[in-house]
C-alpha positions, 0 to 999 in steps of 0.5 A: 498464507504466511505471516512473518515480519517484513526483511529488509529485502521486502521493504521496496516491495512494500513501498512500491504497493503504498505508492500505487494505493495512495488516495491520488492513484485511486479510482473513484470506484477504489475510494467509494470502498473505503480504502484507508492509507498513509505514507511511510518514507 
């Protein structure tokens, strides 16, 4: 794994994996989990 500072060119990458992670697009097994998010735009 490397860790770095996101670029520019990753940022709709970034967007696209919060968007299918929003408690919305969750299932119930997903928010059973736990799964903690919030919305950046």
């Amino acid at each position: 794994m490397i860790i770095r500072r996101a670029r520019p060119t990753d940022y709709p990458a970034i967007l696209q994996l919060q968007g299918e992670n929003v408690p919305e697009a969750l299932d119930e097994s997903q928010k059973r989990q736990g799964f903690i998010v919030s919305r950046h735009e």
